[in-house]
MARMARDREN-902183 format. One record per residue (C-alpha): residue number from 0; chain; y, z, x. Coordinates in nm, 4 decimals. Each point is the difference from the previous one (the first is absolute). Example, Ala and Ser with C-alpha at 12.3 -4.5 7.8 and 13.67 -1.06 7.14 Angstrom:
0,A,-0.4500,0.7800,1.2300;
1,A,0.3440,-0.0660,0.1370;
//
This chain:
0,A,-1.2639,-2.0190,1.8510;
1,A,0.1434,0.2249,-0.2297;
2,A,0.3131,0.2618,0.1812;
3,A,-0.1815,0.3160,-0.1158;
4,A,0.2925,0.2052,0.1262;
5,A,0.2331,-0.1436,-0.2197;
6,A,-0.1289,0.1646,-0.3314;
7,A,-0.0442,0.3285,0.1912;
8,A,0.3567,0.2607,-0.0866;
9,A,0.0350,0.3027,0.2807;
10,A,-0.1109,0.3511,-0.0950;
11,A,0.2225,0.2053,-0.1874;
12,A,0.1907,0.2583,0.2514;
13,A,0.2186,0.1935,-0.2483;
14,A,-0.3284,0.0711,-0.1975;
15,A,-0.2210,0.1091,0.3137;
16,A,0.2996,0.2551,0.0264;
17,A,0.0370,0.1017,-0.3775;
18,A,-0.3631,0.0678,0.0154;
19,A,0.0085,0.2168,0.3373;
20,A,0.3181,0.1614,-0.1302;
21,A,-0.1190,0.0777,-0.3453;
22,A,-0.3529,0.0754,0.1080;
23,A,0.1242,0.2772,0.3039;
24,A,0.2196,0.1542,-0.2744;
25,A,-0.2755,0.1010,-0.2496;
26,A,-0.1950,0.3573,0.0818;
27,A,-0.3467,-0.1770,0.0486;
28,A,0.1573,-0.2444,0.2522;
29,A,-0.1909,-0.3583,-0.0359;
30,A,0.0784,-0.3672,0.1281;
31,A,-0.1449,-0.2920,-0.1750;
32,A,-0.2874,-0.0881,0.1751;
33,A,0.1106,-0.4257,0.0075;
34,A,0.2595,0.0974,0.2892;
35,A,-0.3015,0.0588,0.2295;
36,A,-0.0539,-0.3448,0.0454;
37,A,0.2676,-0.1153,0.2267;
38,A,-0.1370,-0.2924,0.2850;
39,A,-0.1078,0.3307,0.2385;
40,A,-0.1444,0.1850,-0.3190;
41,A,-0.2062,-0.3199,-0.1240;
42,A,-0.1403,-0.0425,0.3579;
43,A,-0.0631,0.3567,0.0037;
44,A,-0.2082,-0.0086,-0.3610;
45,A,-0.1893,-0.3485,0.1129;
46,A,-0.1107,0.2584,0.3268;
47,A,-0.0922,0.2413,-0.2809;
48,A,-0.2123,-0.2371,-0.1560;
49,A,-0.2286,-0.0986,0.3174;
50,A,-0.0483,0.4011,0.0204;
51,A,-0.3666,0.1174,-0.0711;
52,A,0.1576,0.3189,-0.1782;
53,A,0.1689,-0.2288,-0.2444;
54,A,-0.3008,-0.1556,-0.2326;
55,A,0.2283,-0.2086,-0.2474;
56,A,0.0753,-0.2705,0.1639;
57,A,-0.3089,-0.1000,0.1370;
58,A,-0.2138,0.0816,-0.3373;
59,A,0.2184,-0.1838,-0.1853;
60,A,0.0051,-0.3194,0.2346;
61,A,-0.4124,0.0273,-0.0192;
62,A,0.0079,-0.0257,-0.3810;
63,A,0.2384,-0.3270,0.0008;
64,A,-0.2037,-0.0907,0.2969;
65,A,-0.3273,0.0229,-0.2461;
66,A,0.1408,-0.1129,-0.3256;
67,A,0.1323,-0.3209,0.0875;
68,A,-0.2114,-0.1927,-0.2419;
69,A,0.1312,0.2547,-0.2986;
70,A,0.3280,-0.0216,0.1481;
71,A,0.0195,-0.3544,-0.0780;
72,A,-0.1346,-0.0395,-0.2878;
73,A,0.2059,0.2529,-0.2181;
74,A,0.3030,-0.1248,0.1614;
75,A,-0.1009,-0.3496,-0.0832;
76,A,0.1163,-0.3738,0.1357;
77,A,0.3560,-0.0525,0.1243;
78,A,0.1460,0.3738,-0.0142;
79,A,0.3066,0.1224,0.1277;
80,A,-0.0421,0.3558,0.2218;
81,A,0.3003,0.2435,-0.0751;
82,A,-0.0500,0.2745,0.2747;
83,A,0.1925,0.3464,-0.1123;
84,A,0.0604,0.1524,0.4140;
85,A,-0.1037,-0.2839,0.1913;
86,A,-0.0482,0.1770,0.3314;
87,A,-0.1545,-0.1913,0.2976;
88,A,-0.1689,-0.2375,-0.2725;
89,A,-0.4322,0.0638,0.1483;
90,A,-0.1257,0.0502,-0.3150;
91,A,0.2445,-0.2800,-0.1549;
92,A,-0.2196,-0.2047,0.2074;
93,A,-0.3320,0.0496,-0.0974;
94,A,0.1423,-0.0255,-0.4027;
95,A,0.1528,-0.3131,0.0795;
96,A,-0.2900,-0.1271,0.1651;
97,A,-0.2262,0.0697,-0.3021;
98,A,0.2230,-0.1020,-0.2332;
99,A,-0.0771,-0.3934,-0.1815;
100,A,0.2887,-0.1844,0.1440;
101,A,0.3067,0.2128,-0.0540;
102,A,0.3003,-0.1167,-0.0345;
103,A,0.2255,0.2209,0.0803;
104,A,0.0864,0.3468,0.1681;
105,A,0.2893,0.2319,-0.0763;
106,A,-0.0100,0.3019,0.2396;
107,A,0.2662,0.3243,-0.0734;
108,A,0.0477,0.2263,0.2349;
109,A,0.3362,0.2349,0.1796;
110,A,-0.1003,-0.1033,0.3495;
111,A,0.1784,-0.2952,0.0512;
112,A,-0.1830,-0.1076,0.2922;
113,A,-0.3384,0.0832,-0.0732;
114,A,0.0760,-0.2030,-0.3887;
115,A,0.1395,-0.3010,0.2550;
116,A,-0.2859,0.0302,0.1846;
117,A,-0.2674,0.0229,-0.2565;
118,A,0.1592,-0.2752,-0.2168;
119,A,0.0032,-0.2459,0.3624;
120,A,-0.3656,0.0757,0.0543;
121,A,-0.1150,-0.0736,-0.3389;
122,A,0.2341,-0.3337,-0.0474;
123,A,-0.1826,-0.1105,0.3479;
124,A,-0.3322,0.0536,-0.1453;
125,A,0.0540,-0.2803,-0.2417;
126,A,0.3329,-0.2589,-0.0061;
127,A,-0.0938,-0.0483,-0.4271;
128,A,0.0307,0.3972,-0.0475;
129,A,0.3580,0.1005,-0.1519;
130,A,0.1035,0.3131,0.2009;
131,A,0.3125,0.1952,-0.1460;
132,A,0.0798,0.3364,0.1730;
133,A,0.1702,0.2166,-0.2094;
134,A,0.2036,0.3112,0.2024;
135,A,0.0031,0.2826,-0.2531;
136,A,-0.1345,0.3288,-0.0989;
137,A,-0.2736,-0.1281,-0.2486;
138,A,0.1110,0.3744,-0.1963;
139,A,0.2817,-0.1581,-0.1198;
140,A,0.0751,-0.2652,-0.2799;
141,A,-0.0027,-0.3675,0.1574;
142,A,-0.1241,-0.3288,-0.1155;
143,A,-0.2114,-0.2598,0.1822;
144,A,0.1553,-0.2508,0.1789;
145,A,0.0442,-0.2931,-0.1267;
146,A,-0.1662,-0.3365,0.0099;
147,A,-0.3416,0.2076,0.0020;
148,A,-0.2653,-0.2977,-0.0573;
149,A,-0.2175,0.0200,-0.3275;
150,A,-0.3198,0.1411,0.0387;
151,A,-0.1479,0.4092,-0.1280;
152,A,0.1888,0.2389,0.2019;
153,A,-0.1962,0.2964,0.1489;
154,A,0.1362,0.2898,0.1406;
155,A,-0.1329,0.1612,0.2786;
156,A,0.0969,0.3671,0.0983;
157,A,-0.2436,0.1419,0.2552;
158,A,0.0057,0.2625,0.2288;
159,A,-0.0216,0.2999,-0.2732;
160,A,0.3608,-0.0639,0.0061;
161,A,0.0003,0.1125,-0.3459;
162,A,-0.1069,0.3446,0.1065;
163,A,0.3592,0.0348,0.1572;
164,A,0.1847,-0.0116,-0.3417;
165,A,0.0529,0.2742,-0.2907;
166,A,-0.1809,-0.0628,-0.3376;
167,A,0.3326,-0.0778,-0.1011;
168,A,0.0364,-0.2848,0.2467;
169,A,-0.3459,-0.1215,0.0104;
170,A,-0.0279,-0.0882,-0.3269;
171,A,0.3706,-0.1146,0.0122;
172,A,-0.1365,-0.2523,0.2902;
173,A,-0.3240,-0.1230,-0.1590;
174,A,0.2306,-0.0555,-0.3264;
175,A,0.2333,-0.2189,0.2410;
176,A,-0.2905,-0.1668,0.1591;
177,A,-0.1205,-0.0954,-0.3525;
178,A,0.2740,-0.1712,-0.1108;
179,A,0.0837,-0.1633,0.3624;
180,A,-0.3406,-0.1889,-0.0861;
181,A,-0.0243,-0.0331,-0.3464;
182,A,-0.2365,0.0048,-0.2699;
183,A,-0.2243,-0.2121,0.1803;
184,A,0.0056,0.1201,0.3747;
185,A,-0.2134,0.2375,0.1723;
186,A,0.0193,0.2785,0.2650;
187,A,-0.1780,0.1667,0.2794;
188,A,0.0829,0.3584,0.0667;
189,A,-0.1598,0.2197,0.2844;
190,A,-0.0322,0.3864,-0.0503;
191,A,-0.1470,0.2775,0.1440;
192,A,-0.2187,0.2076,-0.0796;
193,A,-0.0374,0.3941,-0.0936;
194,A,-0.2201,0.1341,0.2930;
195,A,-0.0269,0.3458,0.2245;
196,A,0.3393,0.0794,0.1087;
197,A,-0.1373,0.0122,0.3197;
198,A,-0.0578,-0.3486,0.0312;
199,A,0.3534,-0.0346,-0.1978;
200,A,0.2121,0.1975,0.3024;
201,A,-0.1779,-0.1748,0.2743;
202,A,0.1419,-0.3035,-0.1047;
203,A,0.3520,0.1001,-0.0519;
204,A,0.0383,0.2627,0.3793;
205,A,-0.2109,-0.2084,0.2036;
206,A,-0.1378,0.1302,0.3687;
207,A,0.1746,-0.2307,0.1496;
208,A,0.3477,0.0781,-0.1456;
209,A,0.1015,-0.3844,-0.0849;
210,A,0.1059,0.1548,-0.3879;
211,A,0.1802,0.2565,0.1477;
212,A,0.1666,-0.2309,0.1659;
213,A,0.0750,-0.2486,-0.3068;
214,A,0.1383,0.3181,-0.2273;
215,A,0.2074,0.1141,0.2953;
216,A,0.1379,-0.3646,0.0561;
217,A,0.2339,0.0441,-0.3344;
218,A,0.1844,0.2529,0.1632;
219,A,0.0427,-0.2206,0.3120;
220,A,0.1410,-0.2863,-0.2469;
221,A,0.2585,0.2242,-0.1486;
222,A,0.1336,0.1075,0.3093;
223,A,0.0238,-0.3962,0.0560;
224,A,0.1319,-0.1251,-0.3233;
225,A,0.1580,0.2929,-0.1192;
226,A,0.2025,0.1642,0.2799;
227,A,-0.2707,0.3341,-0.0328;
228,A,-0.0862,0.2186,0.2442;
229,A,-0.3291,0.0970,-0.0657;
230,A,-0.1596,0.2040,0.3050;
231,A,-0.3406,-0.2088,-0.0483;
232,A,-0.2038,0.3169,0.2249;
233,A,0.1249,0.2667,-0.2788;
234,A,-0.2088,-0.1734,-0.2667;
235,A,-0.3876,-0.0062,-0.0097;
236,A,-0.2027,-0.2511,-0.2460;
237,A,-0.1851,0.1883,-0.1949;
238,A,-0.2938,-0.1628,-0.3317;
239,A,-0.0642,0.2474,-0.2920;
240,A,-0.2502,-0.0606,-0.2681;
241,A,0.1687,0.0737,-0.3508;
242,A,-0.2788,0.0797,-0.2564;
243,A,0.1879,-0.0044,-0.2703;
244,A,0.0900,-0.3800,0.0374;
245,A,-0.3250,-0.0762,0.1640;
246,A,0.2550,-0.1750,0.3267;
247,A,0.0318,0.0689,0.3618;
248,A,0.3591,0.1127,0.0793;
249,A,0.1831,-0.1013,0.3179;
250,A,0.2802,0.2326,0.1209;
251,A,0.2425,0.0323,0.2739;
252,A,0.0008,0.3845,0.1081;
253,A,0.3463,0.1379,0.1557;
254,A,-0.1526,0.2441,0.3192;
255,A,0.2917,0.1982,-0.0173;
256,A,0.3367,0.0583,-0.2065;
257,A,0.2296,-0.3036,0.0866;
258,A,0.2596,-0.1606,-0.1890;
259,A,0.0309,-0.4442,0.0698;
260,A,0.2601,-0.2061,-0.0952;
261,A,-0.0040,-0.3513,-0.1142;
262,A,0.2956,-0.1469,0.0495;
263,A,0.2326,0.2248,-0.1936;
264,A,-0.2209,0.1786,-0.1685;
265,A,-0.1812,0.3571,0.1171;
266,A,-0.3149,0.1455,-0.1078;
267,A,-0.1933,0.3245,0.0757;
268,A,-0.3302,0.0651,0.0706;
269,A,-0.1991,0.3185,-0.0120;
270,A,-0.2995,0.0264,0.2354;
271,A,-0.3038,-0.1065,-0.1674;
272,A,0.1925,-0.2006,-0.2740;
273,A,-0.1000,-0.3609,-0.0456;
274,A,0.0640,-0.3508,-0.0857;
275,A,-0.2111,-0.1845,-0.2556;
276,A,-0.0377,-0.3615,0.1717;
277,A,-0.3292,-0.1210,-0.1892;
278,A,-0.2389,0.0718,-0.3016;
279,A,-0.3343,-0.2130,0.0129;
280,A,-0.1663,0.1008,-0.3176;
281,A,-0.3693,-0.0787,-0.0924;
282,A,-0.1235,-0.1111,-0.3211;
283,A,-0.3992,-0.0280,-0.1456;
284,A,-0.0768,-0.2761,-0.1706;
285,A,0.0648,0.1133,-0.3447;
286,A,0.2966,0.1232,0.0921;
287,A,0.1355,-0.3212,0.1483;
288,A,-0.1275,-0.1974,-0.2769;
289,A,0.1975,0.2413,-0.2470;
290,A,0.2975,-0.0858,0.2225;
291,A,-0.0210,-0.3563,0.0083;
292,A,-0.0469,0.0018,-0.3913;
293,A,0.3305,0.1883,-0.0900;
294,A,0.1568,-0.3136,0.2227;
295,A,-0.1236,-0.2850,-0.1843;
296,A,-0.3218,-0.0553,0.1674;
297,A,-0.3519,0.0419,-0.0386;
298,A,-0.2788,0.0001,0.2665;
299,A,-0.2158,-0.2569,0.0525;
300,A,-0.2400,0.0738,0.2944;
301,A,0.0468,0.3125,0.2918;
302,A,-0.1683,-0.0792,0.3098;
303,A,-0.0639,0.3019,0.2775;
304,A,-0.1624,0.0384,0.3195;
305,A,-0.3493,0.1718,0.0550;
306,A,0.1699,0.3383,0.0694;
307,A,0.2049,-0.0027,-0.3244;
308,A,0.3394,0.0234,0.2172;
309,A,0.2102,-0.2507,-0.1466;
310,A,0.0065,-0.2448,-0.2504;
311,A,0.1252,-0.3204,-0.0886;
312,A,0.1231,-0.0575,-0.3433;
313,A,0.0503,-0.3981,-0.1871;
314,A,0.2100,0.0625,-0.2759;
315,A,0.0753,-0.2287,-0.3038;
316,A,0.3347,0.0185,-0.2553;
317,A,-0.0827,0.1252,-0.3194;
318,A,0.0944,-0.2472,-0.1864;
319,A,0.0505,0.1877,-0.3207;
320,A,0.3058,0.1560,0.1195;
321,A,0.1213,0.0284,0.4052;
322,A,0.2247,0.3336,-0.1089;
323,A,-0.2331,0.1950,-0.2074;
324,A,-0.3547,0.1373,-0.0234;
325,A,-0.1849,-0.1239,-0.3176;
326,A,-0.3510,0.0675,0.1768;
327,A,-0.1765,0.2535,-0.2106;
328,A,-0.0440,0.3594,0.1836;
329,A,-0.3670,0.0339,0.1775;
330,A,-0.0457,-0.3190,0.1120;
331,A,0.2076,0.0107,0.3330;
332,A,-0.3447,0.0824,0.1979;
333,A,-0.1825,-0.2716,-0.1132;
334,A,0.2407,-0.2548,0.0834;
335,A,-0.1304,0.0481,0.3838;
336,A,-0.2735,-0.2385,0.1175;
337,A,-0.1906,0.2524,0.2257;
338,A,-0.0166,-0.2429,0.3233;
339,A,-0.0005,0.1343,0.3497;
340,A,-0.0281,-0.1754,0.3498;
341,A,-0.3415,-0.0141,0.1808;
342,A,0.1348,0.0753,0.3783;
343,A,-0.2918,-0.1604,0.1099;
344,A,-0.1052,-0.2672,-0.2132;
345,A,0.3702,-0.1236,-0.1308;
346,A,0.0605,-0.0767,-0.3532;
347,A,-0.2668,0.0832,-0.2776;
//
């Protein structure tokens, strides 16, 4: 067996602290939202996802769960699965299991163990699959590893992950994605949907107070790796819905004036001034698709639960050109196979 820990670099500590540094410094104070998954913030989010206030996950699951047969057959025989934030690797499973005999699995992720773990389960599951973990923030520019067997490589990005980035970045992403599997390969993307904001801040404040939790954890890990000092009862987690970018907003809030030092470094806080930890934006379909054109794709089928909640997107390179759009204007819309899952009667 493979050493999957020897391909697998430790996280970057001087850029955790640029980022805190710069990000406390700026007048809207924000954090990128990757440093919330340390090991005790990625158990924290897997508790998140077992929550009945927090929809994605399981909708999501229930559509890969339901779509196997689709699943496989736009993939097609002997693929390799590039997963963009493995995680705990559950809904790896089921694409793996409907894939035609894949050949090989390249999971990216920050969270060392949960990558070493995910890559250890899915080697197990079959001695013939070639399991390469790569340790890095799948943001920024890296390469495949090599060796990678021959066969189409699909992408697979779940979790409405997407939803966390800028337009800048998203489209900077997909780009990446495109050219990591080339003019041939394929992708799965999960996204969430627009839907009553209600619904929307349920999801992200639970009643059970597991998120708060998770968004409070970051300032627990920079009083660990960063020498701060972070008093973590004079903060409350607080989720906004911003209109304007159609995205819930998660936010620290300071309960009274303080000022915290990490390591060196001191910053104030007014009461009632926040940090931005997270943005999970929400797309339509159109408005995905639109996306996902600018970056060198086009869509080729959208599959969504009964309740319209979330969707799961298989995308295809655009083989014209990965970097720009030659698609004519209008026709974004009608790229979308209108497919939804049955609940009770599976795939249609």
């Amino acid at each position: 067996m493979h050493d999957l820990s020897a391909s697998l670099s430790h996280s970057d500590h001087d850029l955790f602290r640029a980022d805190v540094v710069e990000g406390l410094s700026h007048i809207q104070k924000a954090i990128p939202c990757r440093w919330l998954y340390d090991e005790r913030g990625s158990d924290l989010f897997e508790e998140i996802t077992r929550l009945d206030d927090y929809y994605p996950t399981r909708t999501e699951t229930e559509i890969l769960r339901t779509r196997q047969r689709a699943l496989r057959e736009y993939a097609g025989p002997g693929p390799i699965l590039i997963e963009y934030g493995a995680g705990a690797g559950v809904k790896t499973e089921l694409v793996l299991e409907a894939l035609e005999s894949p050949r090989g699995y390249v999971p990216i992720d920050v969270a060392r163990e949960y990558l070493l773990q995910t890559a250890r389960r899915m080697e197990s599951r079959a001695i013939s699959l070639w399991v390469r973990p790569v340790e890095r923030d799948f943001l920024s520019a890296f390469e495949m590893p090599a060796g990678m067997p021959a066969g189409r490589r699909v992408g697979f990005f779940p979790g409405s992950t997407i939803g966390n980035l800028d337009a800048d970045d998203a489209e900077a992403f997909l780009s990446q994605m495109a050219r990591h599997v080339g003019p041939d390969g394929a992708a799965f993307v999960g996204v969430d949907l627009v839907k009553p904001v209600e619904r929307l801040l349920r999801a992200y404040d639970d009643s059970e107070g597991v998120t708060a939790l998770f968004n409070l954890n970051l300032l627990a890990r920079i009083n660990k790796e960063l020498a701060g000092d972070f008093h973590l009862d004079r903060f409350r987690h607080v989720a906004r819905w911003n209109d304007a970018e159609k995205a819930v907003e998660m936010h620290l809030l300071s309960l009274a004036e303080q000022w915290v030092s990490i390591g060196q470094r001191r910053f104030h806080f007014r009461s009632g001034e926040t940090i931005h930890t997270e943005s999970s934006r929400k797309y339509d379909r159109e408005g995905f698709a639109a996306l996902a054109m600018r970056a060198g794709w086009r869509v080729s089928q959208a599959w969504e639960d009964d309740e319209r909640l979330f969707c799961v997107f298989a995308l295809s390179p655009r083989v014209t050109n990965l970097h720009a759009d030659m698609t004519p204007r209008g026709v974004v819309a009608n790229t979308i196979s209108r497919e939804r899952v049955d609940a009770a009667h599976g795939p249609r």
